[in-house]
C-alpha positions in Angstrom: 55.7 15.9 140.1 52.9 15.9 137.6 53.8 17.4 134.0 50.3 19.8 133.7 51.4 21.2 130.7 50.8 17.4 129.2 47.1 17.6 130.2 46.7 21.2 128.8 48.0 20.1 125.6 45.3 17.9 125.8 42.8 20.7 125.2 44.3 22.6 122.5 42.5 22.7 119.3 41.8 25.5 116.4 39.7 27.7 118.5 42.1 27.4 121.4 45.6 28.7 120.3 44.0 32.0 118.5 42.7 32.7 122.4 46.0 31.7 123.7 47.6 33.7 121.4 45.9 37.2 121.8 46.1 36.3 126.0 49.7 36.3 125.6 50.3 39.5 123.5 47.7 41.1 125.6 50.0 40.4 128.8 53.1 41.0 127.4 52.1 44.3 126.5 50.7 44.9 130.1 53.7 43.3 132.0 56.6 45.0 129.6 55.7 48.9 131.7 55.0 47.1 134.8 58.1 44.7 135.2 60.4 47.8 134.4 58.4 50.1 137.0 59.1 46.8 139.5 62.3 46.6 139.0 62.7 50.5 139.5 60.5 49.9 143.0 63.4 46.8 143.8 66.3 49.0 143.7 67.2 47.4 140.1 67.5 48.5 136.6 64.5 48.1 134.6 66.0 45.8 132.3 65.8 42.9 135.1 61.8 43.3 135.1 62.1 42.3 131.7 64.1 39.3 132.9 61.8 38.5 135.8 58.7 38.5 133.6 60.5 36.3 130.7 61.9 32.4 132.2 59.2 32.3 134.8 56.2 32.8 131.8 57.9 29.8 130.4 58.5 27.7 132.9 55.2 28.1 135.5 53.2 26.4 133.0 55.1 23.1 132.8 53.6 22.6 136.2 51.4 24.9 137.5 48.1 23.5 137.8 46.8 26.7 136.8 45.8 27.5 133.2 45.5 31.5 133.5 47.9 32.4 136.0 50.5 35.0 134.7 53.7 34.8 137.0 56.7 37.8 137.2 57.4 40.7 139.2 54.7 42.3 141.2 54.7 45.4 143.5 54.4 43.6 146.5 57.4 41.2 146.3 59.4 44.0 144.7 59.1 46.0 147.7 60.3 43.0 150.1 63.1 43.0 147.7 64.3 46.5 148.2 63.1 46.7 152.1 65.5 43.5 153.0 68.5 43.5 150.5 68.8 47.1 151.1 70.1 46.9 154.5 73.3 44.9 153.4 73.3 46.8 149.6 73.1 49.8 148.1 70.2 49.6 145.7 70.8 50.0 142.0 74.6 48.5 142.7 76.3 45.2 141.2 76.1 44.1 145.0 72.3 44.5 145.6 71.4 43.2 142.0 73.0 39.9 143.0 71.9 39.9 146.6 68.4 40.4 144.7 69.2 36.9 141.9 70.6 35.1 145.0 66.8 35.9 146.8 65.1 34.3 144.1 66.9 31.2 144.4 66.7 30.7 148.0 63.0 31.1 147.7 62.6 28.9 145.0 64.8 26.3 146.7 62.3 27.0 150.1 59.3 26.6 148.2 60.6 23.2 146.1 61.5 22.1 149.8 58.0 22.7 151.3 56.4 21.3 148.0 58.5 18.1 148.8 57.2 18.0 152.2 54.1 18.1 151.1 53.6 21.6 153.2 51.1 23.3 151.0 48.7 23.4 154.0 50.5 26.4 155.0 48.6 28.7 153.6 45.8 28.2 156.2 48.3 29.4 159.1 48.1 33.1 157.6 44.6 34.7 157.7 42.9 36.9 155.1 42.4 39.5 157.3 46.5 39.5 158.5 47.2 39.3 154.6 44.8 42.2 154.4 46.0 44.7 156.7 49.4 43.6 155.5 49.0 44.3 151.6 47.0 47.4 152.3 49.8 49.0 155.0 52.6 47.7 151.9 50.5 49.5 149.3 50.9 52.9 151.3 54.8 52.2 151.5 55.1 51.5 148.0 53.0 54.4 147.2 54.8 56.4 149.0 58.2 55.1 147.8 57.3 56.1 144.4 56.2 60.2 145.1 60.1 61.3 144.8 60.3 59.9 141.2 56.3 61.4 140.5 57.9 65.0 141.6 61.0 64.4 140.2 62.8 64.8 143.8 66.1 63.5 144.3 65.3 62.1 148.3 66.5 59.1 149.9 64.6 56.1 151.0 63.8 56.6 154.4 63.4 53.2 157.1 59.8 54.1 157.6 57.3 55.4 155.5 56.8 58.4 158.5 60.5 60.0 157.5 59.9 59.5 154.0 56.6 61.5 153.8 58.2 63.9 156.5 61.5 64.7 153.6 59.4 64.3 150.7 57.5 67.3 152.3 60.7 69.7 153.2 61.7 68.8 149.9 58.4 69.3 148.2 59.3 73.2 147.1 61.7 71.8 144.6 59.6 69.6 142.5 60.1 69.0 139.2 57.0 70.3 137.3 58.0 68.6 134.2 58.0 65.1 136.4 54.2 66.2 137.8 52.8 66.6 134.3 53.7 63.8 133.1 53.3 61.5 136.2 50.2 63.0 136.7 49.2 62.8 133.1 49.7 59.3 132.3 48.3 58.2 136.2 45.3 60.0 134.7 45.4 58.2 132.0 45.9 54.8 133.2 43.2 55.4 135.6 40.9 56.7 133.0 41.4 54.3 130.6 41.0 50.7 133.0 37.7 52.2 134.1 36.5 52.8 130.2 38.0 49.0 128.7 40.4 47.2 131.6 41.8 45.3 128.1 43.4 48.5 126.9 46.8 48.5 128.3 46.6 51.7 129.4 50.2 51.5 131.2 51.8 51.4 128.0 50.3 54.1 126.0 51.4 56.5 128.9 54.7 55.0 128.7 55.0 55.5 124.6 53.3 58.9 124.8 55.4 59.6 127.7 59.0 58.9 125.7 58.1 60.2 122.8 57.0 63.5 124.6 60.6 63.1 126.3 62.1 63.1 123.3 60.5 65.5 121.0 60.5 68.6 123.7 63.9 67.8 125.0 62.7 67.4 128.7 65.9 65.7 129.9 67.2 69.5 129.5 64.5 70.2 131.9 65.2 67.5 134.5 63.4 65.1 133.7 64.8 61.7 134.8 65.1 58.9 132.2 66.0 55.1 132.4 68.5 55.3 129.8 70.2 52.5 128.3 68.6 49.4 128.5 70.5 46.6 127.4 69.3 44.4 124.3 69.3 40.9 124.3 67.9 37.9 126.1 69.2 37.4 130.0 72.7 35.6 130.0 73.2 32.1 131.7 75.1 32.8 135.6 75.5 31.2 138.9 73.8 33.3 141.5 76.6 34.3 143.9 76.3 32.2 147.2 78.2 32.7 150.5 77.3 31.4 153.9 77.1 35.2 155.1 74.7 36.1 151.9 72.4 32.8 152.5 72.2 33.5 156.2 71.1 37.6 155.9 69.1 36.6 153.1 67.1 33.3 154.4 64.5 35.4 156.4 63.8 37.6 153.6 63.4 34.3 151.4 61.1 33.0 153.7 58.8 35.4 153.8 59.1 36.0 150.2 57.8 32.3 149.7 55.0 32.7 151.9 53.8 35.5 150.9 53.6 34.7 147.0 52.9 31.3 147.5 49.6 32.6 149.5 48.7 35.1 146.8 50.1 33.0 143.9 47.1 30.3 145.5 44.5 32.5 146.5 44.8 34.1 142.4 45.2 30.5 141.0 41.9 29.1 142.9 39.9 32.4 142.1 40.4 32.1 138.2 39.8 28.3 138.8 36.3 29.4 140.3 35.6 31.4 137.2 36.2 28.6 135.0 33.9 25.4 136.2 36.6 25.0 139.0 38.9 22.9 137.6 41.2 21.6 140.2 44.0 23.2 141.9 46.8 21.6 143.6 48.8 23.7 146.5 51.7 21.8 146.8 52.2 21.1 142.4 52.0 25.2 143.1 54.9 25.4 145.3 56.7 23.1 143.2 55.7 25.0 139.8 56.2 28.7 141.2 59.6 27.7 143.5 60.9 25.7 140.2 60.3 29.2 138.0 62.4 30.7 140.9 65.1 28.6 141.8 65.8 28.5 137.6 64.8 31.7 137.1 67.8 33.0 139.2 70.3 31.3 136.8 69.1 33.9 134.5 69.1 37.1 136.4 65.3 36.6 137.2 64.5 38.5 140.7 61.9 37.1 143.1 57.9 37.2 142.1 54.3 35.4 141.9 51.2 35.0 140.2 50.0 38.6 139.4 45.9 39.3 139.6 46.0 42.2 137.3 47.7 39.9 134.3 46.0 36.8 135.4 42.7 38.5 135.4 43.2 40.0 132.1 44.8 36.6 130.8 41.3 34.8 131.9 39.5 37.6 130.3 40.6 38.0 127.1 40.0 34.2 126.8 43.7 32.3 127.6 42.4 28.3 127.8 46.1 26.8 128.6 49.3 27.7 130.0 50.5 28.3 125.8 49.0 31.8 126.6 51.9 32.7 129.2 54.5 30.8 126.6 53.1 33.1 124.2 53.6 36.0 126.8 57.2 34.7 127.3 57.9 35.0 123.5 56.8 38.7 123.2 58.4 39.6 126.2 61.6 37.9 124.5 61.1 40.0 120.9 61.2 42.9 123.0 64.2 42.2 124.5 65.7 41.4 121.6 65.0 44.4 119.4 63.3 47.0 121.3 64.9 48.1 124.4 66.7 51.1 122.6 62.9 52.7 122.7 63.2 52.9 126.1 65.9 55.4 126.8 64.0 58.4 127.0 61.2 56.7 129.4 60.6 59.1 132.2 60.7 57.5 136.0 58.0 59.6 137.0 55.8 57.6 134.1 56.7 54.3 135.7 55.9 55.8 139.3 52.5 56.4 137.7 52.7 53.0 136.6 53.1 51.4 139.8 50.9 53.6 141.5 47.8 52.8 139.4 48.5 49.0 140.4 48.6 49.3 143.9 45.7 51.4 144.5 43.7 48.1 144.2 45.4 46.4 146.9 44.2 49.2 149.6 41.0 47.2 150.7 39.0 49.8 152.9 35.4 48.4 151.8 36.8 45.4 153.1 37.8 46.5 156.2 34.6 48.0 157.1 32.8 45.2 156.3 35.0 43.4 158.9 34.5 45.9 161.0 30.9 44.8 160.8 30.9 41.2 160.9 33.6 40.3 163.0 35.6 42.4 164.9 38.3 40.3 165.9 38.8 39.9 162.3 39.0 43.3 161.7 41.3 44.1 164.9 43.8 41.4 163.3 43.6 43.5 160.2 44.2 46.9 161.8 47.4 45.6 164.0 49.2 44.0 160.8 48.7 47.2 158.9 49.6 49.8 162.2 52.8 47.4 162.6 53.3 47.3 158.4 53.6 51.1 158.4 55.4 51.4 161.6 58.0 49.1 161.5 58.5 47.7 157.8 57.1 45.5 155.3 59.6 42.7 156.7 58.6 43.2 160.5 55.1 43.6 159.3 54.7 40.2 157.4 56.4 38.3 160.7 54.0 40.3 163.2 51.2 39.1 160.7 52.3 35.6 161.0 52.6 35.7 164.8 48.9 37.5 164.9 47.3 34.6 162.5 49.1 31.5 165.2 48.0 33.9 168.1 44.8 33.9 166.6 44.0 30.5 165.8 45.7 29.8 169.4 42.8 31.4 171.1 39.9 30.7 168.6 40.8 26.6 169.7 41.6 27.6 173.6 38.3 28.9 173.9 35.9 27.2 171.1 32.2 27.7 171.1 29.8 25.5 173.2 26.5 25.7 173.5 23.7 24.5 176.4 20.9 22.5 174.9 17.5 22.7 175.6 14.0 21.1 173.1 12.3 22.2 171.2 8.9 21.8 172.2 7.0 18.7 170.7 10.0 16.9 169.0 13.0 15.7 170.1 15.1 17.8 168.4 17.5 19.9 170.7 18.5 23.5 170.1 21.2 26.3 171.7 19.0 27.6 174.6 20.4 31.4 173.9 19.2 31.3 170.6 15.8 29.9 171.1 13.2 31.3 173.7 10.4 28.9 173.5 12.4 26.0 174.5 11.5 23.4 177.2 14.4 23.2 179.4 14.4 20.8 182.4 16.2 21.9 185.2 17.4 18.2 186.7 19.4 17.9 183.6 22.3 19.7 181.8 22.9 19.3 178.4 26.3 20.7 176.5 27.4 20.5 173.2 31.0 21.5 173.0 32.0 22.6 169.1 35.5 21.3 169.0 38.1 18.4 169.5 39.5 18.4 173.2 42.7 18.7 173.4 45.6 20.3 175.9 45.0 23.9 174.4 41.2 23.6 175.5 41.0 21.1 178.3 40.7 23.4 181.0 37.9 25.9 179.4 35.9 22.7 178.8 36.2 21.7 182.8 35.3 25.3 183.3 32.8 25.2 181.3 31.1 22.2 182.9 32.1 23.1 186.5 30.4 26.2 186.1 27.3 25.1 184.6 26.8 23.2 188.1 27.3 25.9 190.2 24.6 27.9 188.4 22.2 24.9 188.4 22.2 23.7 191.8 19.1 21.3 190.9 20.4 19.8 188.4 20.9 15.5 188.9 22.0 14.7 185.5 24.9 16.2 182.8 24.7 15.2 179.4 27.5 15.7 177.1 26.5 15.8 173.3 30.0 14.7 171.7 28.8 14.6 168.1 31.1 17.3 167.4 34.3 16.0 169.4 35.8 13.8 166.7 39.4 13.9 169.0 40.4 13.8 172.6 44.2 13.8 173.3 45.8 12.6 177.5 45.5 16.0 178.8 41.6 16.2 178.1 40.8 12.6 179.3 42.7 13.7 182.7 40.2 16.9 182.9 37.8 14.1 182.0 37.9 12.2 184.9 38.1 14.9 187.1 34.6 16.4 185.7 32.7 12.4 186.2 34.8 12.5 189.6 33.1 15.8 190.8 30.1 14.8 189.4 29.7 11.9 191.5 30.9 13.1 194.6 28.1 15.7 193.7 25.6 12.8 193.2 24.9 13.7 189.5 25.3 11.4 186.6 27.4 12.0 183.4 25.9 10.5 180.4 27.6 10.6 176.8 25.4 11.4 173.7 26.6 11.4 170.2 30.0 9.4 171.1 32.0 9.3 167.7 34.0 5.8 167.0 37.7 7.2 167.1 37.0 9.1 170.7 35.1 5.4 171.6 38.8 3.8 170.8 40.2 6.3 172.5 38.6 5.9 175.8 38.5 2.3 175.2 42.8 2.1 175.1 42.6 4.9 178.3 40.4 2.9 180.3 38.0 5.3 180.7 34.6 3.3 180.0 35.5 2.1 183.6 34.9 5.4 185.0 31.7 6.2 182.2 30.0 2.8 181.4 28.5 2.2 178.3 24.9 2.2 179.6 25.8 5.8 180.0 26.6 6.2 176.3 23.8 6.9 173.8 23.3 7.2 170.3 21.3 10.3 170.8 20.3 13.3 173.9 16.8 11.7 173.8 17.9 8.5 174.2 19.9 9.4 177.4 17.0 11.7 178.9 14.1 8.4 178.5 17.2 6.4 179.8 17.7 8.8 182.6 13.9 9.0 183.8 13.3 5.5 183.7 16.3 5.2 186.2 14.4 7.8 188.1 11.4 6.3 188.0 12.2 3.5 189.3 14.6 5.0 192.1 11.7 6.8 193.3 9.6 3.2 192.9 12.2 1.5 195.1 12.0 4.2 197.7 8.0 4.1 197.5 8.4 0.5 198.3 10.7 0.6 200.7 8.7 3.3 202.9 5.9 0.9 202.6 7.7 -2.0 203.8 8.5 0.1 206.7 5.6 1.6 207.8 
C-alpha cells in the first residue's frame, strides 16, 4: 500500500506548515469537547475520547489519500458503540470498555481485509437516500439519548427511543434546573456562535465557561453531575481482550461499523477533494488507512470512529494543505492529555449533552428529504423506511434493513430497466423516444426498441415482455428492430429469451433486425451460435440502415409478386 504521507511531504514549504499548523490547533481544540461528549454518548469515560481522537490523527495520514480529513470519534459510530456492546455490557464498566477496544479492532481488521480484496466498490451497494433516512432516524436517538443528562435526570437507556422519550417524560417533574441552564446555555451558545464565525470553537468556550461556573457557585451541591477525574497521561500500550464468544457477538456490530464509516469517511474525503482541484481519492488506500488507524488504534485504548465533516470541514477551511495538519492535531490533543485533564473535573454532563446535540442537528436532512420527495419518490420512500425502521427497531437493525433496502433496490431498478420505443424525427435520421416527442414519424410496419441496460437473468423475462407485448399492440407491424447500442452484455439466460423472441417473430412472419450491435455481445452470440438464428445481413450499424435495408427487401418482395401475377395472367 502506497505511503501518501511521502507525496504530501512533497508539498510542504514555508507557507504550508504555518496553515498546517493553525488547522491542527484549530481541531484539537474542536475535537477535545466533542471526543469526551462521544465517549459519554458510547457508554465510556470521557477520557477514551481523548484516546480515540489521539493515535488515529497520527496514523490516518500515513495513508489516507486524503489531505484534510480529521479522523476520531463521531456521534454516529459512538451510538453503534453503545446500542451493540450494551446488550452483553453494562456501559461505563471495565467489561463494556473492553468490549468497546476489542470493536475497534475487529473493524479495523474487516476493513484492512476488504482493502486487501480490493472491495472498496462497496460503497455503491448502500444508497444516499438509505444512508439518509438512516443518519437522520440515528440523530433523533442520539438526541434523545442525551435529554437525561440536559435535565439532569437519572433514567435509564431504554431499547427504543419510544420508552425513552415515554420515562424521560414521567420523569420530567424532577429535572435538574441547574442541569437546564447550563445545557441550555452553552447549546445556545454553541449554536449562536457557529452561525456568527463556524471557526470559533464554540463547544469549548461553553465547556470552560461551563466548569468554571461549576466550580465557583458550587453547583455539584446542587446536583449538578460532573465527569470527575480524568486521568492524565497518554493511553497505555494493551492487547485488546479476544475470545471466540467476544469476536462472534461482536463481528456484526464490527461490520456495520466498517461500512458505515468507511461510506461516510469516503463520501467526506471526496467532498473536501472536490473543494480542492479534485485531487485523487482512492477507496480502497481508504479502507486500508482508516481500518489500519483502527486495528492499531485498539492497542491503545482507541474506540471505533471515522472521518468527521465538522473537523474536516473546518480543517479544509482554515487552510490545512497536508495530513501534518492532523499530526499537529494529534500533538495538541496529546499536551492535553498530558497536563490538562485535572481542568476537567468540574465539567458538567449536561454541557457535553449540549455538545453533542449541536453536532447532530446537522445530520437531520429534512430539506433533503423533500426534495426527494420531489424528484424521485422511490428515492424518498427508501429514505422514509430506513428512518421508520432506525427509530423503531435500533440503530443496528436499522443500518441492516438499510442494506437490505439499497440490494432490494438496485434488484428491481436492473429487473425492470428503462426501454424506450423509437420513432424519427421528421427530416433526419435521427431517432427519438416516441413518448417524449409528438411530432415524430412513426411507421407502423416496423417496431423499434431501445432497451437501456445489459440483459441478463435478473431482466430477461421483462425484456421478452417487453417485446411480446409490443406485437400484440401492433398487429401491423412486419418488422422489429432492436437498437442494442446500449446492451454492452448478454449472459445464457437472456440469449435463451432471445431465441424465443426471433422464434415467435418468425412463426409471426416478422423480421428481427439488430441495430447498434456492440463487439463483446457480437462474441457473445458468435461462441452461442446465435448468428445462425439472426444472420448478419440482419445486423446494422445503425436503425436507418436496417429500415432502407428492410424496404428494399420489400420492394422487391412486392416486385417478385408483381411479376409473378403477370406471368400468370
Amino acid at each position: 500500500m502506497e505511503v501518501a504521507i511521502v507525496k504530501q511531504l512533497q508539498l510542504v514549504g514555508k507557507s504550508t506548515i504555518p496553515r498546517d499548523i493553525l488547522a491542527g490547533l484549530t481541531v484539537s481544540v474542536m475535537l477535545i469537547p466533542q471526543g469526551m461528549a462521544y465517549a459519554l454518548l458510547a457508554g465510556l469515560p470521557p477520557i477514551y475520547g481523548l484516546y480515540a481522537g489521539f493515535l488515529p490523527l497520527l496514523i490516518y495520514p500515513l495513508f489516507g489519500s486524503s489531505r484534510q480529513m480529521s479522523v476520531g470519534p463521531v456521534a454516529l459510530t459512538s451510538i453503534l458503540v453503545f446500542s451493540g456492546i450494551s446488550a452483553f455490557a453494562q456501559p461505563g464498566s471495565e467489561e463494556f470498555i473492553q468490549l468497546a477496544i476489542l470493536t475497534a479492532f475487529l473493524v479495523g481488521i474487516v476493513q484492512l481485509i476488504f482493502s486487501g480484496l480490493r472491495m472498496g466498490f462497496l460503497a455503491n451497494f448502500l444508497s444516499l437516500p438509505v444512508i439518509s433516512g438512516f443518519t437522520s432516524a440515528a440523530a433523533i436517538i442520539i438526541a434523545v439519548g442525551q435529554l437525561k443528562y440536559f435535565f439532569g435526570l437519572e433514567v435509564e437507556r431504554s431499547n427504543t427511543v419510544f420508552n425513552e422519550l415515554i420515562d424521560l417524560s414521567i420523569h420530567l417533574p424532577a429535572l435538574n434546573p441547574y442541569d437546564l441552564v447550563l445545557g441550555s446555555v452553552s447549546l445556545a451558545l454553541i449554536m449562536g456562535i457557529k452561525k456568527v464565525n463556524r471557526f470559533i470553537p464554540g463547544a469549548l468556550i461553553a465547556v470552560i465557561l461551563g466548569t468554571v461556573a461549576t466550580y465557583f457557585f458550587n453547583l455539584t451541591d446542587h446536583g449538578v453531575e460532573v465527569v470527575g477525574r480524568v486521568p492524565e497521561g497518554l493511553p497505555s500500550f494493551g492487547v485488546p481482550s479476544i475470545t471466540v464468544e467476544h469476536i462472534i457477538n461482536l463481528l456484526p456490530l464490527a461490520f456495520i461499523i466498517s461500512l458505515i464509516s468507511f461510506i461516510g469517511s469516503l463520501a467526506i474525503a471526496k467532498t473536501i477533494s472536490a473543494k480542492n482541484n479534485h485531487y485523487p481519492i482512492d477507496a480502497n488506500q481508504e479502507l486500508f488507512s482508516i481500518g489500519l488507524s483502527q486495528a492499531v488504534g485498539s492497542f491503545f485504548q482507541v474506540f471505533p470512529g471515522m472521518g468527521s465533516f465538522t473537523r474536516s470541514a473546518v480543517n479544509d477551511d482554515v487552510g490545512a494543505q497536508t495530513g501534518l495538519a492532523s499530526v499537529f492535531a494529534a500533538i495538541f490533543i496529546g499536551l492535553i492529555m498530558l497536563f490538562f485533564t485535572n481542568y476537567f473535573y468540574y465539567l458538567p454532563h449536561s454541557i457535553l449533552a449540549a455538545v453533542v446535540l449541536s453536532a447532530v442537528f446537522g445530520l437531520i436532512e429534512i430539506k433533503k428529504s423533500i426534495n426527494l420527495l420531489k424528484l424521485d419518490r422511490t428515492d424518498f420512500y427508501s429514505l422514509f423506511v430506513t428512518f421508520i425502521l432506525t427509530l423503531l427497531l435500533g440503530v443496528q437493525t436499522g443500518v441492516f434493513a438499510g442494506i437490505g433496502l439499497s440490494i432490494l433496490m438496485i434488484v428491481y431498478k436492473a429487473s425492470k430497466p428503462h426501454f424506450a420505443f423509437l420513432g424519427r424525427i421528421q427530416g433526419t435520421n435521427t431517432f427519438r423516444n416516441i413518448k417524449r416527442f409528438s411530432d415524430l414519424d412513426i411507421d407502423q410496419s416496423s417496431i423499434i426498441l431501445r432497451y437501456d441496460s445489459d440483459l441478463f437473468f435478473g431482466n430477461a423475462k421483462h425484456f421478452y415482455d417487453t417485446v411480446i407485448c409490443s406485437l400484440q399492440s401492433n398487429p401491423e407491424a412486419r418488422l422489429f428492430v432492436l437498437d442494442a447500442s446500449t446492451i454492452a452484455h448478454v449472459d445464457s439466460t437472456a440469449l435463451h429469451y432471445l431465441e424465443l423472441i426471433v422464434e415467435e417473430l418468425d412463426k409471426a412472419g416478422i423480421q428481427f433486425y439488430l441495430s447498434g450491435l456492440k463487439g463483446p455481445v457480437r462474441d457473445i452470440f458468435h461462441k452461442a451460435g446465435l448468428n445462425e438464428k439472426i444472420p448478419f445481413d440482419h445486423q446494422f450499424l445503425n436503425i436507418e440502415d436496417a429500415l432502407q435495408h428492410f424496404h428494399r427487401e420489400q420492394a422487391e418482395y412486392e416486385r417478385k409478386v408483381y411479376v409473378q401475377q403477370r406471368n400468370i395472367e
